[in-house]
C-alpha positions as CSV (number, residue, x, y, z in Angstrom):
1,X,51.6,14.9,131.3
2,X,55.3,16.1,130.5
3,X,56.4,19.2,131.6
4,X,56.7,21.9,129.0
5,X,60.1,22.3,127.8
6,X,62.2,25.2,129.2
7,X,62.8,28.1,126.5
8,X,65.8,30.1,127.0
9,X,64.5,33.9,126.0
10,X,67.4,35.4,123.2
11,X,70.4,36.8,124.4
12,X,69.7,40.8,124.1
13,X,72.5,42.3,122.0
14,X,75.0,44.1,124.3
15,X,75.0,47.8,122.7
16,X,78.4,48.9,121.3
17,X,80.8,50.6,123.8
18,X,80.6,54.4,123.8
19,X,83.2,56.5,124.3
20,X,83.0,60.3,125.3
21,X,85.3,62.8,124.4
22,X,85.9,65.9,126.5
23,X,88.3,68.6,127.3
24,X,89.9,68.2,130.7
25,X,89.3,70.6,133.5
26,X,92.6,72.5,134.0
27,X,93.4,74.9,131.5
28,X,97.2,74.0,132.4
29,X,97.0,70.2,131.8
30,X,98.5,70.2,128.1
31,X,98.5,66.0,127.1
32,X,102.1,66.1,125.3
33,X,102.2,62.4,124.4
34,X,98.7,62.7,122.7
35,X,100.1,65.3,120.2
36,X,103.1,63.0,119.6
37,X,101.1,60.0,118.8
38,X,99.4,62.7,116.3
39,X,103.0,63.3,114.9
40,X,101.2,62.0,111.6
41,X,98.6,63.6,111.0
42,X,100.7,66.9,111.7
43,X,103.2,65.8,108.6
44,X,100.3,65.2,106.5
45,X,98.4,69.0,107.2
46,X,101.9,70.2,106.4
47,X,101.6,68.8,103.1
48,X,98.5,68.9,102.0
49,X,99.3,73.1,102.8
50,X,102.1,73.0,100.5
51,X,99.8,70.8,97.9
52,X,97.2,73.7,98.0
53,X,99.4,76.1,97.6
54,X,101.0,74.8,94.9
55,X,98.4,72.4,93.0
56,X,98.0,74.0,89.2
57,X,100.2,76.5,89.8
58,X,101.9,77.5,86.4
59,X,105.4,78.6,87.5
60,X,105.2,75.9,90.9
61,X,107.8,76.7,94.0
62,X,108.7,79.6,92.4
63,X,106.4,81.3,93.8
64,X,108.0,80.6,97.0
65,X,111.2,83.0,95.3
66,X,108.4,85.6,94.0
67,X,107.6,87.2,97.1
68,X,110.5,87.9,99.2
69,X,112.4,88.9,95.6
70,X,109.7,91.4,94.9
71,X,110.0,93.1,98.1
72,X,113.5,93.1,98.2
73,X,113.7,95.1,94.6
74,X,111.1,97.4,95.9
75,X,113.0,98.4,98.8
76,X,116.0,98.9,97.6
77,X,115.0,101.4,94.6
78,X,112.7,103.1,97.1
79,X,114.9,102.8,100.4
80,X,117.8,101.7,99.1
81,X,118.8,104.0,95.6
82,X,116.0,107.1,96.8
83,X,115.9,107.4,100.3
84,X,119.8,106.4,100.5
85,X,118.6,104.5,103.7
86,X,122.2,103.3,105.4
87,X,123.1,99.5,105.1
88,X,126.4,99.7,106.7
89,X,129.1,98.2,105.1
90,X,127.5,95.9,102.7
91,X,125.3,96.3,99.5
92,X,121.1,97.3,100.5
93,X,119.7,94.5,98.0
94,X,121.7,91.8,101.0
95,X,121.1,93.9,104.1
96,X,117.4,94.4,103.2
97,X,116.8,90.1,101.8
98,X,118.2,89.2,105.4
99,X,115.2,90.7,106.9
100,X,112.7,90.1,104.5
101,X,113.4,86.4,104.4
102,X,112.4,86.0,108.3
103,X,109.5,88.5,107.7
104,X,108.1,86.7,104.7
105,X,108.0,83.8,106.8
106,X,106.7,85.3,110.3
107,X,103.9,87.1,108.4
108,X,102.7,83.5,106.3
109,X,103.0,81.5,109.3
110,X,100.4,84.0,111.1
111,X,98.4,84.4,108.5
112,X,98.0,80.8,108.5
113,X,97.8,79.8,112.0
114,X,95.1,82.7,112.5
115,X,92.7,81.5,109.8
116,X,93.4,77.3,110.3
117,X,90.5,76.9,112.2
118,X,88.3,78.5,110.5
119,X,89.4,76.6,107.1
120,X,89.6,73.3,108.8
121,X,85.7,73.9,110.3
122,X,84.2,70.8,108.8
123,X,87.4,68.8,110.4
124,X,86.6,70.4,113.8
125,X,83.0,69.2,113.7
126,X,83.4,65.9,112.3
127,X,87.1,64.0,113.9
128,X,88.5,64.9,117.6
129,X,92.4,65.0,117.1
130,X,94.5,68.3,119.5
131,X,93.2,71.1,118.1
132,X,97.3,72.6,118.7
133,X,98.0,70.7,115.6
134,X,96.1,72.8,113.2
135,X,98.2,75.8,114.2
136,X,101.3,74.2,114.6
137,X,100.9,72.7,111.0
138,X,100.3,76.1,110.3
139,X,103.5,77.7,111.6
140,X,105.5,74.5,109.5
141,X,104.5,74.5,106.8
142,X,105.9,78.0,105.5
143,X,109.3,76.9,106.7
144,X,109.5,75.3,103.0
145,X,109.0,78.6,101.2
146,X,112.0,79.9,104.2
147,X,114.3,77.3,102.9
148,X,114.0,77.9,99.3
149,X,114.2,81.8,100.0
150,X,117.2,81.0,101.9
151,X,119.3,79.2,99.3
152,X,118.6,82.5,97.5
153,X,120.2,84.5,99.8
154,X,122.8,82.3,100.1
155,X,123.7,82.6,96.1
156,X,123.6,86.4,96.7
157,X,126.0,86.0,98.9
158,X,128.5,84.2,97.1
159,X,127.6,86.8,93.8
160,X,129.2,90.0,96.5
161,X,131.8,87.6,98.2
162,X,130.2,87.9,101.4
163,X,131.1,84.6,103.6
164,X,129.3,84.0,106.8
165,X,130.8,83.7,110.2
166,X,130.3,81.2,112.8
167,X,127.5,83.6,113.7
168,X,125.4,81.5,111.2
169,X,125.5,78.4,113.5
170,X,122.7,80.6,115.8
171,X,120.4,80.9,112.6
172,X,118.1,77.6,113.4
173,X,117.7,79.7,117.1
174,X,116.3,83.1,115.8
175,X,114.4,80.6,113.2
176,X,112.8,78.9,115.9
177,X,111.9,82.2,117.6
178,X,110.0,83.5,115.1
179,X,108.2,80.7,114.9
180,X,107.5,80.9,118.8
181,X,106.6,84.2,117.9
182,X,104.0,83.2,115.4
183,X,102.6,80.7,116.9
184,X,101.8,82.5,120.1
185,X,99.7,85.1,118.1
186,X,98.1,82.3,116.0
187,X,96.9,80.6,119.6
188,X,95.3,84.0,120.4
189,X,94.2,85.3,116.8
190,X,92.7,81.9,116.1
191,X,90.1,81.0,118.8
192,X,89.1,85.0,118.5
193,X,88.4,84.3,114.7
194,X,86.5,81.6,115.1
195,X,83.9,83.8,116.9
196,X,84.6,87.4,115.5
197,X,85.5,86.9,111.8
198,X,86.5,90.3,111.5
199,X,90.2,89.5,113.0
200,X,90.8,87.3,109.3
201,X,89.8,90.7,107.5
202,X,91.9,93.3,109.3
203,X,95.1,90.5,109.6
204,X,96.5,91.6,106.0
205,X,96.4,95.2,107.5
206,X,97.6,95.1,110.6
207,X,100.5,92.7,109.2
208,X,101.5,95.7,106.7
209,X,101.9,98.1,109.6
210,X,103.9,95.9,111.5
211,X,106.2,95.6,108.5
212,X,107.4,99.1,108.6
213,X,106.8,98.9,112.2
214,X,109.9,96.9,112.0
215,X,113.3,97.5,110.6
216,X,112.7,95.1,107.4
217,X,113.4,98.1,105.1
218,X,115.7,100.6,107.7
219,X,118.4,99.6,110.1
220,X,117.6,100.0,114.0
221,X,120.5,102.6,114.2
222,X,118.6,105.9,112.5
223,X,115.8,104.9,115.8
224,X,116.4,107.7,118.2
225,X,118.2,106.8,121.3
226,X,115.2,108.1,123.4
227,X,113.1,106.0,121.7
228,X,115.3,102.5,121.5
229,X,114.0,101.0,124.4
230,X,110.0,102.1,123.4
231,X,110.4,100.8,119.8
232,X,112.2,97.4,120.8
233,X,109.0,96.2,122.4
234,X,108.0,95.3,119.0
235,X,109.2,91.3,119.0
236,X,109.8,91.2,115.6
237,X,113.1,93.9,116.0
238,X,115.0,91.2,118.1
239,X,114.2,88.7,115.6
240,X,115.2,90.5,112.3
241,X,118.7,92.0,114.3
242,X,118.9,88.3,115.4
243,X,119.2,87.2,111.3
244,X,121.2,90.2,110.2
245,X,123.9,89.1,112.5
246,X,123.6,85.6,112.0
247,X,124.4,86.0,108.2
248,X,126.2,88.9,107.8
249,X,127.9,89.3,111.5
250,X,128.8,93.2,110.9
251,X,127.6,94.7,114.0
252,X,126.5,92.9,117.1
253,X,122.8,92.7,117.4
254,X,121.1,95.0,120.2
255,X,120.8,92.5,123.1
256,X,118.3,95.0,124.8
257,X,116.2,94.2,121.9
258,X,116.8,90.5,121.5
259,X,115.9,90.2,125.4
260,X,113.1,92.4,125.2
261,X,111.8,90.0,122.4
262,X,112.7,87.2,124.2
263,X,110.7,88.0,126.8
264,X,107.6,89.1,125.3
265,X,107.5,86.5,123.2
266,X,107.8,83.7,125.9
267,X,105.2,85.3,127.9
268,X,102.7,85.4,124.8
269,X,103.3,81.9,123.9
270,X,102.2,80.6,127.5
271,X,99.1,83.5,127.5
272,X,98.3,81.4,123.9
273,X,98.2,78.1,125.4
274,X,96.1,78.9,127.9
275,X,93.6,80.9,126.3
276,X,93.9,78.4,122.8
277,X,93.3,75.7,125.7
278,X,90.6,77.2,127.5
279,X,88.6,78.1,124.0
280,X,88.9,74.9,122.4
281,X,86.1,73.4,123.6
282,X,83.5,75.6,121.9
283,X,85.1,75.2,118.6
284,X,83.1,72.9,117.3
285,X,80.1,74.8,118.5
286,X,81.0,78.3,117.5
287,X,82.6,77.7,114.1
């Protein structure tokens, strides 16, 4: 009688490796490396924003021109030629287009960066990438529409013989504040839209007060004394004194304003990151 042969029972299939993706504990523990191996997929949000912006669109990058050009001839024949709003020693059309070109910007970039997260929902719920690059696509991708305003500005220049000073070397810096500045109120306007939808439907307004809120269409000097220091907490006054002087270098920019700004703005920025960091795990749920 032979033993029965020995049958080795199949091998079970190992199951396929899991991984689990979660936020990390501290809400100060930002993973910089991560969102520079993401470098790509930031340059590609960027463009597919200028693509949507721009896809069909009969006139193209003009539109880019449009706005800032509008406002400008606006202001000066209701500022500028009714209102006889000073301008100090050069023509209103150029002191009031080297405000609106960083306003134009500032406002786009938080309109943007406030409502990203609700138009990229369906790429919240379905791919895990740092949720910081939606915003900060947000806040780059309106530099194109800057640049192309700013080679405007730059032919108005040359049409009243105005000729910057070294001052304009500083113009990448108040650039790069008003970004700050925008993307700090993105980080908090975003993660509250996503769960009241009402801050995407009061944005438009509360940008228009801010505008005259500012001194887009007035210079800061007809601002009463008294009320300087009260009216410079608005960031935005640093920012647009900043770019007057940077391009046209007639008066020296309030520095109590540009350090007021300064300030505000660095301590909304790190206020952002934590609270965009600390929200960003119920995105996907809340959304």
């Amino acid at each position: 009688m032979t033993a029965p042969a020995m049958t080795s029972a199949p091998a079970r299939p190992s199951s396929p490796p899991s991984v689990r993706i979660r936020p990390d504990a501290g809400l100060l523990q930002f993973d910089l490396p991560e969102l520079w191996r993401h470098r790509e997929l930031l340059y590609f949000l960027v463009i597919r924003e200028l693509k949507i912006r721009y896809k069909q669109a009969a006139i193209g990058v003009a539109w880019a021109l449009l706005q800032p050009i509008v406002a400008v001839a606006i202001f000066a024949v209701i500022f500028g030629h009714f209102a006889k709003m000073p301008s100090g020693r050069f023509p209103y059309v150029v002191f009031a287009f080297c405000a609106v070109l960083p306003w134009t910007y500032f406002a786009e970039a938080v309109r943007r960066s406030s409502s990203g997260l609700i138009t990229d929902a369906e790429l919240i719920r379905k791919v895990y990438f740092p949720r910081l690059i939606l915003p900060l696509a947000m806040v780059a991708a309106p530099l194109v529409d800057f640049l192309a305003g700013l080679l405007v500005l730059f032919v108005l220049l040359a049409v009243y013989h105005i000729t910057p000073g070294p001052e304009i070397l500083l113009l990448p810096v108040f650039l790069l504040v008003a970004a700050a500045l925008a993307l700090s109120i993105g980080l908090w306007l975003g993660p509250l839209s996503v769960r009241y939808r009402d801050v995407v439907h009061a944005l438009p307004f509360l940008i228009q007060v801010w505008l005259y809120a500012s001194p887009v269409a007035y210079p800061l000097s007809i601002v009463p004394e008294r009320w300087r220091l009260l009216y410079s907490l608005n960031p935005m006054v640093g920012v647009i004194e900043g770019f007057r002087w940077a391009l046209l270098g007639d008066t020296r920019p309030d520095l109590t304003a540009m350090a007021i700004s300064g300030a505000f703005i660095v301590a909304a920025l790190a206020g952002g990151l934590i609270y965009f960091r600390k929200m960003e795990r119920y995105f996907a749920d809340v959304i």
